[in-house]
MARTI-680330 format. One line per field, with one value per atom (N, C-alpha, C): x negated, z negated, y; residue number from 1. Coordinates in pm, whole numbers, always signed. Example, Ala and Ser with C-alpha at 12.3 -4.5 7.8 and 13.67 -1.06 7.14 Angstrom:
2
X	(-1319/-1230/-1320/-1285/-1367/-1290)
Z	(-780/-780/-780/-708/-714/-787)
Y	(-569/-450/-330/-225/-106/+3)
kese	(1/1/1/2/2/2)
***
This chain:
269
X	(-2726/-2591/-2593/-2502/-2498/-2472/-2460/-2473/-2317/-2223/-2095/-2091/-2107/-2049/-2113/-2206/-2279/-2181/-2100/-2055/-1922/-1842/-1732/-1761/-1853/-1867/-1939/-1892/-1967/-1890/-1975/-1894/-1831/-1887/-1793/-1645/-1673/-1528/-1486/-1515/-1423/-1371/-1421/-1358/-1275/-1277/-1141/-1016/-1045/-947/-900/-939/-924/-755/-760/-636/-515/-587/-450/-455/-521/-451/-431/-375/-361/-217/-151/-6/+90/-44/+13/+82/-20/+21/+104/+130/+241/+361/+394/+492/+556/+463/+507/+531/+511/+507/+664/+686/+841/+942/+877/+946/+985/+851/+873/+934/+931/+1005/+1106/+1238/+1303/+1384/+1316/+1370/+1330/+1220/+1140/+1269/+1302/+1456/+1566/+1543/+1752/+1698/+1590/+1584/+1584/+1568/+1543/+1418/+1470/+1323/+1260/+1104/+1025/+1005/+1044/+1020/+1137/+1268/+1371/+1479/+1532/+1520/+1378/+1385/+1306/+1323/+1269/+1262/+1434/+1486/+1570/+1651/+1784/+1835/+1858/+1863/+1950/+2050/+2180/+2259/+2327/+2296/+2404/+2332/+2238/+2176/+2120/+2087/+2075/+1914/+1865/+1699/+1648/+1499/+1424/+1345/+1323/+1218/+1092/+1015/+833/+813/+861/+829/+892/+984/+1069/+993/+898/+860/+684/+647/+511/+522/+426/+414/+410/+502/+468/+504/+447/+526/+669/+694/+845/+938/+902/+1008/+1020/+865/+878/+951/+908/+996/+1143/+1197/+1331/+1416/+1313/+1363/+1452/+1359/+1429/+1548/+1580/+1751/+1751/+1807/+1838/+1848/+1818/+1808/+1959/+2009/+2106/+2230/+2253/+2367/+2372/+2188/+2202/+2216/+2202/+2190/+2052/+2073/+1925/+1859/+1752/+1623/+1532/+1524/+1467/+1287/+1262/+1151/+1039/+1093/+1031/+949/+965/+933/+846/+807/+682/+574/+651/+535/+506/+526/+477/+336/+372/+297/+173/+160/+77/-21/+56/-19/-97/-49/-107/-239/-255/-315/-443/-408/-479/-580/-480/-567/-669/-591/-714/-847/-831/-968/-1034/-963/-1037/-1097/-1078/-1114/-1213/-1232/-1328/-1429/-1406/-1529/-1537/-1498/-1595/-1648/-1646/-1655/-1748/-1717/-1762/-1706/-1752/-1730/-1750/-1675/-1732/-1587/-1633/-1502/-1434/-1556/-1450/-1393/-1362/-1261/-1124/-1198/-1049/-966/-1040/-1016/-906/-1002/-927/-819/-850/-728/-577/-589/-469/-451/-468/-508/-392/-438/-366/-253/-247/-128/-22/-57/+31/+98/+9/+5/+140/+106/+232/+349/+359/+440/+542/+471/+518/+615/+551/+542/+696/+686/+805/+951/+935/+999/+1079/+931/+1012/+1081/+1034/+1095/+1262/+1262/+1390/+1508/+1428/+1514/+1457/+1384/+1347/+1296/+1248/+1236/+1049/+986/+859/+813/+817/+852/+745/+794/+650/+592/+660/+575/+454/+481/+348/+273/+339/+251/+180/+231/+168/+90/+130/+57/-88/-53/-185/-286/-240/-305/-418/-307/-422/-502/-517/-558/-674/-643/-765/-870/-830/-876/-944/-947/-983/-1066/-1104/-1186/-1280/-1256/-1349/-1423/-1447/-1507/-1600/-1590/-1722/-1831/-1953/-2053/-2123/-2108/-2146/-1995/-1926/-1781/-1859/-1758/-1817/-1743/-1634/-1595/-1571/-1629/-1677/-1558/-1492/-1408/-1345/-1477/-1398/-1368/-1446/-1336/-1240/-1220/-1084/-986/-1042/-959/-840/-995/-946/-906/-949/-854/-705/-683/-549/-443/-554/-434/-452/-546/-510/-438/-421/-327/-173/-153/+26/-17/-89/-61/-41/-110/-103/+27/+136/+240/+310/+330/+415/+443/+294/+310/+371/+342/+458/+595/+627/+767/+825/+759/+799/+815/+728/+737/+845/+831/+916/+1098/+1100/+1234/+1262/+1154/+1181/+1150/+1107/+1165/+1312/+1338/+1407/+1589/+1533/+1651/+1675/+1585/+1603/+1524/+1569/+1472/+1373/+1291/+1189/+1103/+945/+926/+999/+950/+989/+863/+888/+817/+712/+779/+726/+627/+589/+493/+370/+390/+313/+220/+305/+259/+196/+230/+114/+4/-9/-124/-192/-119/-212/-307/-204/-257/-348/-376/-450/-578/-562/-690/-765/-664/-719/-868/-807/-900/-1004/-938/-1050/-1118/-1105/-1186/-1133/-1154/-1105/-1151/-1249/-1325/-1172/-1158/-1015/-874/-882/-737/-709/-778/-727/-752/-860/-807/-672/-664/-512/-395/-448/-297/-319/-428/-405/-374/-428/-394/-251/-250/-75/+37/-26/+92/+117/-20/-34/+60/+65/+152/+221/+299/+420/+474/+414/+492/+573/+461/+495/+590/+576/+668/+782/+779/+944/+977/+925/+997/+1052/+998/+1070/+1130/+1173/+1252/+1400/+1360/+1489/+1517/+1443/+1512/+1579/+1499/+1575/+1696/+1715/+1875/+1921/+1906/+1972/+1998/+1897/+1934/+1908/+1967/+1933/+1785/+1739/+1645/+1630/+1715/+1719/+1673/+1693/+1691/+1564/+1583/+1474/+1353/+1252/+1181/+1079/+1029/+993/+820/+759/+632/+525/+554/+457/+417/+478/+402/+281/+307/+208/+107/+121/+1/-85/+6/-55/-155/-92/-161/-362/-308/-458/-509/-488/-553/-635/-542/-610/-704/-724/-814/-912/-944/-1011/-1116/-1028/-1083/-1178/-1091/-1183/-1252/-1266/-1357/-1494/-1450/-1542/-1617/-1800/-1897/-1912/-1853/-1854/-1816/-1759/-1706/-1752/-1916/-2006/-2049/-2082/-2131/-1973/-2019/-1933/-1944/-1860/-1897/-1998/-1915/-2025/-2024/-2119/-2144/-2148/-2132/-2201/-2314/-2416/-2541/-2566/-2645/-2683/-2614/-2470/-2387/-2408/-2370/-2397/-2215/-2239/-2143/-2085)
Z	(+1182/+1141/+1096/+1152/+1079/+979/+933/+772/+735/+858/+845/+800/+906/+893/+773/+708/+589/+503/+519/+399/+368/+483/+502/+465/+469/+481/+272/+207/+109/-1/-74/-156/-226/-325/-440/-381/-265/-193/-162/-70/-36/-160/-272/-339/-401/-423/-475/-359/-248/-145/-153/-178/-178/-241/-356/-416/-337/-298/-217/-79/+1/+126/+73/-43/-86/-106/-142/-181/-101/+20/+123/+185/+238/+276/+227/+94/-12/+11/+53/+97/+225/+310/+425/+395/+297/+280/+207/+145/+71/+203/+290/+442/+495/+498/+535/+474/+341/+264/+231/+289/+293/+403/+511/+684/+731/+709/+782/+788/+583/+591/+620/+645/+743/+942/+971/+1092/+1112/+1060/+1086/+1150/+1260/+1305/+1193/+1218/+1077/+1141/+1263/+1284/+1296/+1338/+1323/+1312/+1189/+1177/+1109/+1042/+956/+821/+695/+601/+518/+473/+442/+297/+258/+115/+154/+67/+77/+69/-71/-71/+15/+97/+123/+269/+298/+457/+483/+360/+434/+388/+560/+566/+456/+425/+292/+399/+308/+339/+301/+338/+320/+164/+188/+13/-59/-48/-133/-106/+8/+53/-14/-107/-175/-241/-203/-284/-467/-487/-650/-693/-644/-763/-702/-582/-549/-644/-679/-768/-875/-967/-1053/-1091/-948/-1007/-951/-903/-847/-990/-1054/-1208/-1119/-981/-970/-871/-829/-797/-647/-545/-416/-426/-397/-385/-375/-226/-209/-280/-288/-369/-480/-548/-706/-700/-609/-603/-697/-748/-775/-729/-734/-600/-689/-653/-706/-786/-884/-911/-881/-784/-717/-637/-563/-483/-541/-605/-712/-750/-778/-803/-717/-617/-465/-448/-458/-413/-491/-611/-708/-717/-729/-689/-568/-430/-367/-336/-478/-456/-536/-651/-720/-641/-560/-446/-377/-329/-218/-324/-441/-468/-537/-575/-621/-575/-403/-314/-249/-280/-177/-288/-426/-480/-510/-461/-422/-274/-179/-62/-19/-85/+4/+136/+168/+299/+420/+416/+552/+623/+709/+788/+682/+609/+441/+404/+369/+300/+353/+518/+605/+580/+644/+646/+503/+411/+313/+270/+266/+232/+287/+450/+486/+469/+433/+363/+245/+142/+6/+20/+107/+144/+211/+273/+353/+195/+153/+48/-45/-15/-174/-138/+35/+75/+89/+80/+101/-30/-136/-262/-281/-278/-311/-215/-84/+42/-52/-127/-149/-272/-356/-497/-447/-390/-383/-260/-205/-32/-56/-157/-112/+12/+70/+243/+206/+294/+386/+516/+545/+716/+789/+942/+1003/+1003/+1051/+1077/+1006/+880/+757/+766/+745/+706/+862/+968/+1091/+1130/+1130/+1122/+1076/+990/+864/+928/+953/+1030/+1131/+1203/+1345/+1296/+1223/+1173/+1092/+995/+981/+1053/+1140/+1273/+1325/+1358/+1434/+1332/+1223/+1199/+1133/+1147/+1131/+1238/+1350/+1488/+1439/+1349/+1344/+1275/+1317/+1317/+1191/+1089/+940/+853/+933/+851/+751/+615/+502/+568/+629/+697/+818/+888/+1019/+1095/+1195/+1288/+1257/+1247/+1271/+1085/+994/+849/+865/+906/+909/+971/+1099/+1147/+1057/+990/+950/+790/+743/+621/+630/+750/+786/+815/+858/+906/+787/+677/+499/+446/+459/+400/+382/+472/+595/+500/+526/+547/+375/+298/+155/+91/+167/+54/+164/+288/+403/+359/+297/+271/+101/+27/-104/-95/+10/+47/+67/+195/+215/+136/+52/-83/-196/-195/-317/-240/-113/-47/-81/+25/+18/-163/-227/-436/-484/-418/-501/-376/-294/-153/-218/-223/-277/-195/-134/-119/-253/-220/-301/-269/-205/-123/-19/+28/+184/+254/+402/+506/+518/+473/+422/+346/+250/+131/+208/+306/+387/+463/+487/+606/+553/+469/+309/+290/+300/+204/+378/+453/+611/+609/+578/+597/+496/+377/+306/+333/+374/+386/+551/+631/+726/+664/+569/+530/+449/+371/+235/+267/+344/+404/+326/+308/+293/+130/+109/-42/-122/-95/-162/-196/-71/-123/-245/-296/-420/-569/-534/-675/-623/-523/-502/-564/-521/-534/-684/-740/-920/-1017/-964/-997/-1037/-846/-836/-892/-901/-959/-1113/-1159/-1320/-1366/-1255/-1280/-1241/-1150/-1143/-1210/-1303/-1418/-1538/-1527/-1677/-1582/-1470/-1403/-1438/-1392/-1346/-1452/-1608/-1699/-1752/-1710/-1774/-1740/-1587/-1483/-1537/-1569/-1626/-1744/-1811/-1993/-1969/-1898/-1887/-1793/-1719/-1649/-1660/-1776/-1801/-1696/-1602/-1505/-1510/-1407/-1472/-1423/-1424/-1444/-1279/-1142/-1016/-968/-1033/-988/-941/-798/-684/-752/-751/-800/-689/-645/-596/-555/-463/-509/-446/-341/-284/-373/-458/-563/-623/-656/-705/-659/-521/-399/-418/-365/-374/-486/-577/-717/-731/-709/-661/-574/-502/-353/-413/-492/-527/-645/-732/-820/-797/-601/-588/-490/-432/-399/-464/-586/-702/-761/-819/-902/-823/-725/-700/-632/-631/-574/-445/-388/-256/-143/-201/-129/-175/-224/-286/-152/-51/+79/+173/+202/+327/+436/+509/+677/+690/+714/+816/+704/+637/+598/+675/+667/+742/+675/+781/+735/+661/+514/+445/+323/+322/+211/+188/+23/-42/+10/+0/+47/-99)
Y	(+1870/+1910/+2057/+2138/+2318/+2279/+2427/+2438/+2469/+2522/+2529/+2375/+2275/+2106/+2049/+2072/+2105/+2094/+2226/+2277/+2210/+2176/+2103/+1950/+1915/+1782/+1726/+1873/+1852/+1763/+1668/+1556/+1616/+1732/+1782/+1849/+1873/+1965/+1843/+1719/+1649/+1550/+1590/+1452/+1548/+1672/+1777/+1726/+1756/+1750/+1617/+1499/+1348/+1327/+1366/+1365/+1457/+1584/+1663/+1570/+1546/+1448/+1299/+1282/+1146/+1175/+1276/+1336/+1355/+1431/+1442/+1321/+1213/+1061/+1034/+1013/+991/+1053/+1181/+1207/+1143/+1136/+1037/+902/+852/+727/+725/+818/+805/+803/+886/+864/+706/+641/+529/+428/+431/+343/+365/+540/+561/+472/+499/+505/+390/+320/+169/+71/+65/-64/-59/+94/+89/+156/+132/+108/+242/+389/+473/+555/+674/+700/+828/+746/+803/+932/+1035/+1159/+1265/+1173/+1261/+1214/+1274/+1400/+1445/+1564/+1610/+1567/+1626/+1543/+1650/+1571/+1605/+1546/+1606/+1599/+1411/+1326/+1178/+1179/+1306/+1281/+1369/+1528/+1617/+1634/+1547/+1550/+1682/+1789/+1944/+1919/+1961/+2006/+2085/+2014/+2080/+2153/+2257/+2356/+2335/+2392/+2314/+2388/+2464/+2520/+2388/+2340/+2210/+2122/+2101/+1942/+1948/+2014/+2013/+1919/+1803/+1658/+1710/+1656/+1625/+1758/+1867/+1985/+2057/+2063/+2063/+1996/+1866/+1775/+1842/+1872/+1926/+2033/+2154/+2267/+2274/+2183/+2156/+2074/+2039/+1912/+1830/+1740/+1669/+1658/+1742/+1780/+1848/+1804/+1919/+2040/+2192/+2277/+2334/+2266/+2273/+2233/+2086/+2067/+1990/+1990/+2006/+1827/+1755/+1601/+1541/+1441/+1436/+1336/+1355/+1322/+1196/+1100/+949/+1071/+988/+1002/+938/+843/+723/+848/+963/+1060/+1075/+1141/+1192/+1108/+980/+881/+799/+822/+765/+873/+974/+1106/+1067/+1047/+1092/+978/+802/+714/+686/+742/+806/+873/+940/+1076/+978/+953/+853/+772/+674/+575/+657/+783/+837/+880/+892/+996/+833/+762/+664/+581/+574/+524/+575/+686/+799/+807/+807/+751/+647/+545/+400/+393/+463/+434/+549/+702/+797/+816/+921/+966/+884/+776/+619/+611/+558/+481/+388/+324/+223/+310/+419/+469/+504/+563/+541/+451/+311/+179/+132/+149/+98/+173/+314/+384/+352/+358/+323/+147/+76/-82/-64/+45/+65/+140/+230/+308/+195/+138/+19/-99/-159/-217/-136/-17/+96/+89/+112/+95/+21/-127/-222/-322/-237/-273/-220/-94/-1/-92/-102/-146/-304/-346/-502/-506/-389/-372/-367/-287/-225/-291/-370/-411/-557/-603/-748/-793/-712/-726/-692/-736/-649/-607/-531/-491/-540/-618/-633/-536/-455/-307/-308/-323/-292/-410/-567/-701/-707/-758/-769/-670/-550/-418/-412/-449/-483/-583/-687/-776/-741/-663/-604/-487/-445/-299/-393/-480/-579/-632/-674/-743/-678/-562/-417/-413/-342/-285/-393/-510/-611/-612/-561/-539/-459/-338/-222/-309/-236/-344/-355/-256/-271/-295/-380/-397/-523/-515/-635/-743/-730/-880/-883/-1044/-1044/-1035/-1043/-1047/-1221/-1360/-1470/-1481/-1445/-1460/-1408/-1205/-1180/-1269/-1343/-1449/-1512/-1630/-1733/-1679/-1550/-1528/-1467/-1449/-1413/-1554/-1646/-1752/-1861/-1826/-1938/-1805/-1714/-1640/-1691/-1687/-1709/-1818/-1944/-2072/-2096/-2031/-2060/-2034/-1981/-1937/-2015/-1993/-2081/-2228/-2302/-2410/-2437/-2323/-2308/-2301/-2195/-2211/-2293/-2373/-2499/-2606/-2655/-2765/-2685/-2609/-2551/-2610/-2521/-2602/-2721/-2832/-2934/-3045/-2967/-2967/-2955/-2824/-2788/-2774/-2758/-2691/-2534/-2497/-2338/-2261/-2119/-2026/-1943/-2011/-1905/-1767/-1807/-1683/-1708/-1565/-1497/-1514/-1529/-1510/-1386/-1320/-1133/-1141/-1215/-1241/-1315/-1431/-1506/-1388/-1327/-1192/-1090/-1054/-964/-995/-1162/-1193/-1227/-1237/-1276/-1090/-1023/-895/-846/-939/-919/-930/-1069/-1185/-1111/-1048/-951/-859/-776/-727/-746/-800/-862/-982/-1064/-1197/-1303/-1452/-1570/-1562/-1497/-1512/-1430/-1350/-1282/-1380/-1494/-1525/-1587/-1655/-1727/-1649/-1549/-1401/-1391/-1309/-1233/-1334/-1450/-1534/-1549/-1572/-1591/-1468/-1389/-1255/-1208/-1237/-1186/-1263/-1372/-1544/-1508/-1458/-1425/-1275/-1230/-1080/-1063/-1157/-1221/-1278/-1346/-1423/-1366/-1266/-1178/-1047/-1036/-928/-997/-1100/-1167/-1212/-1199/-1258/-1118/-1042/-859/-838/-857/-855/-905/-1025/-1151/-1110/-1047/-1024/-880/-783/-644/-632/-743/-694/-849/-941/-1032/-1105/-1167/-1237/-1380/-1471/-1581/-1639/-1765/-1811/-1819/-1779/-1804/-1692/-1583/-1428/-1422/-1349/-1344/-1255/-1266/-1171/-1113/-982/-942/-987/-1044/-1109/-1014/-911/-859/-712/-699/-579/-665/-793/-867/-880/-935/-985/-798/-720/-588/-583/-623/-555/-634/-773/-846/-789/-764/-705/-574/-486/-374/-423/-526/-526/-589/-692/-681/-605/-467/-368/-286/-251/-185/-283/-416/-479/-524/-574/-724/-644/-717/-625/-634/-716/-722/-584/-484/-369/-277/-270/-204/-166/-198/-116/-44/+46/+129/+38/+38/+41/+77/+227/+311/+449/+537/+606/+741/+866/+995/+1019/+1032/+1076/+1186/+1159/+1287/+1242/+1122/+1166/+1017/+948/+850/+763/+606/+563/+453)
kese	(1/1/1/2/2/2/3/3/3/4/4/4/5/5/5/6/6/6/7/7/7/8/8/8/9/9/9/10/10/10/11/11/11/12/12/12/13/13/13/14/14/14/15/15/15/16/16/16/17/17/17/18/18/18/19/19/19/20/20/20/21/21/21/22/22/22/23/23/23/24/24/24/25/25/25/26/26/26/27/27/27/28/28/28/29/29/29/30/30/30/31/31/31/32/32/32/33/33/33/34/34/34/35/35/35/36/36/36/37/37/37/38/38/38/39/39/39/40/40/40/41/41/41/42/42/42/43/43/43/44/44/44/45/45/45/46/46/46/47/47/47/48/48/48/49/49/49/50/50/50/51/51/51/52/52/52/53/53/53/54/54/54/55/55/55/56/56/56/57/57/57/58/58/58/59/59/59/60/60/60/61/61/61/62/62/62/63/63/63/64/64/64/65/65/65/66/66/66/67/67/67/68/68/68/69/69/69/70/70/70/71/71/71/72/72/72/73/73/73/74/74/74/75/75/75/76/76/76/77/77/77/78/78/78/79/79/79/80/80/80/81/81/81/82/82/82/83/83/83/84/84/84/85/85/85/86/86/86/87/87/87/88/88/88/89/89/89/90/90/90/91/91/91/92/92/92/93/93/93/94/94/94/95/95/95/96/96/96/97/97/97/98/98/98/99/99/99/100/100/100/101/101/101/102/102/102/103/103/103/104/104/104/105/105/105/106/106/106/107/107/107/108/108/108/109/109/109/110/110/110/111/111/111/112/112/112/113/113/113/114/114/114/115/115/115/116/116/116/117/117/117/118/118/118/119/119/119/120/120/120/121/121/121/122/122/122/123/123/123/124/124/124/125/125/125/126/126/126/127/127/127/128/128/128/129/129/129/130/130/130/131/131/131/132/132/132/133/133/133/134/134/134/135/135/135/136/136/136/137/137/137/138/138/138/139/139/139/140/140/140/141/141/141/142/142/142/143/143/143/144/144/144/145/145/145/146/146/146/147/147/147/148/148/148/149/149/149/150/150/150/151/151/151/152/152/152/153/153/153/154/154/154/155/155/155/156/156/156/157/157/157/158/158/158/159/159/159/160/160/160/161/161/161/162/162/162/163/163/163/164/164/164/165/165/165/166/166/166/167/167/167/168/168/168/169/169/169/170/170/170/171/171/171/172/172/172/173/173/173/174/174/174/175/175/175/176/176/176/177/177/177/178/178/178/179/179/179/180/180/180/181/181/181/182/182/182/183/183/183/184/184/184/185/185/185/186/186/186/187/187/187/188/188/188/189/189/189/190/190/190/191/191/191/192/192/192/193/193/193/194/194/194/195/195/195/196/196/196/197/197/197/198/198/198/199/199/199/200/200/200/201/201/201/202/202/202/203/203/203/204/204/204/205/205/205/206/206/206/207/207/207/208/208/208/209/209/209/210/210/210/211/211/211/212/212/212/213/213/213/214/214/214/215/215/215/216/216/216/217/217/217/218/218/218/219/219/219/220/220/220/221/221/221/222/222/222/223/223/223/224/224/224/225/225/225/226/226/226/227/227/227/228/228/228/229/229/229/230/230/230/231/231/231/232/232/232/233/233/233/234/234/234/235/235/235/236/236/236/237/237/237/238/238/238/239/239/239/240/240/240/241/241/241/242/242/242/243/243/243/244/244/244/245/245/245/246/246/246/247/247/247/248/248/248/249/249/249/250/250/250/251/251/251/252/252/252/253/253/253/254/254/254/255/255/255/256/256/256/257/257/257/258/258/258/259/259/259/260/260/260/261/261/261/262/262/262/263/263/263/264/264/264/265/265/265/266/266/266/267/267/267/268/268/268/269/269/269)
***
């Protein structure tokens, strides 16, 4: 390897950079969770005001400190701009460097990164729209599937399988009993498809953290939920920030995702 690719390829520089292309993503990702639930295309237009439709300028579109030095507000007509923007960016930015030091410089960090970026996405998408897009859950799936093929992947091709199809089947078959309990919708189909896209990546050993995890921080979500906007005891509560939230604690906790994939030679994984 030169000493240029050397130098580029060096941990202390790439884990500086980790957080700035984590902001970056993050900005695209406010894209998608803008444009994914009203069927919009994620390239055009360009990125632009929400309330007065007038094109930002790239000086305006700098993840995270544009907001700042804008306080928030359109350039143009002084609208103001979700803070949801900023903290998309920043959690983002977070995931990528925190990910890149658990993983290092590997295809796992690719891998997982866009895993957690999908996951934020999806999170934000259901907070706010109650929805989860195939795009992201099925998406997820095959992007699981796939990189369960590389040959130092931690999970094989037939667990990703079969942890994709007790995924679906574990909340599919909640839904269903909860119906036929109660004649109520409870989860969504969307949540089935999260945790299929979970169990994609994380293997069959993951599903029942995620689901206790997420069931446990769901509980206490959805009772904050119900006391802070006075809702009643029916009020839908959002479940895939939850599933997300397991998913990510057992990305970061559990020792199982202590090896990379695939490492670059020279650098620790």
């Amino acid at each position: 390897m030169s000493a240029a690719m050397q130098a580029m390829l060096n941990p202390e520089l790439l884990r500086f950079l980790a957080p700035v292309f984590g902001a970056a993503v993050g900005s695209f990702l406010n894209v998608v969770i803008w444009r994914l639930p009203r069927d919009e295309s994620l390239s055009r237009p360009g990125s632009h005001c929400p309330s007065c439709g007038a094109p930002i300028r790239w000086r305006d579109n700098i993840p995270i400190l544009s907001w700042l030095m804008l306080r928030g507000r359109c350039r143009s007509c002084r609208g103001r701009i979700s803070v949801r923007y900023p903290l998309i960016e920043l959690l983002t930015a977070l995931l990528c460097l925190g990910l890149f030091c658990r993983f290092g410089p590997s295809l796992s960090f690719v891998a997982y990164f866009a895993f957690a970026a999908g996951l934020l996405a999806a999170s934000a998408i259901d907070l706010e729209h109650r929805i989860i897009p195939d795009e992201i859950s099925l998406g997820g799936v095959g992007l699981g599937l796939a990189v369960s093929w590389i040959p130092q992947a931690t999970v094989r091709p037939f667990d990703s399988l079969i942890a994709a199809a007790v995924g679906f089947l574990a909340i599919f078959l909640v839904i269903t009993g909860y119906w036929l309990l109660t004649r109520r919708e409870g989860m969504g189909l969307g949540d089935a498809k999260l945790l299929a896209a979970i169990g994609a990546f994380l293997g069959w050993r993951a599903i029942p953290f995620v689901l206790f995890a997420g069931s446990l921080a769901g509980v206490m979500g959805g009772l904050a939920m119900i006391l802070l906007r006075k809702q009643g005891r029916f009020y839908k509560i959002p479940f895939g920030p939850f599933l997300s939230l397991g998913a990510g604690l057992w990305l970061f906790l559990l020792p199982e995702f202590k090896h990379s994939i695939l490492v670059i030679p020279g650098f620790g994984g």
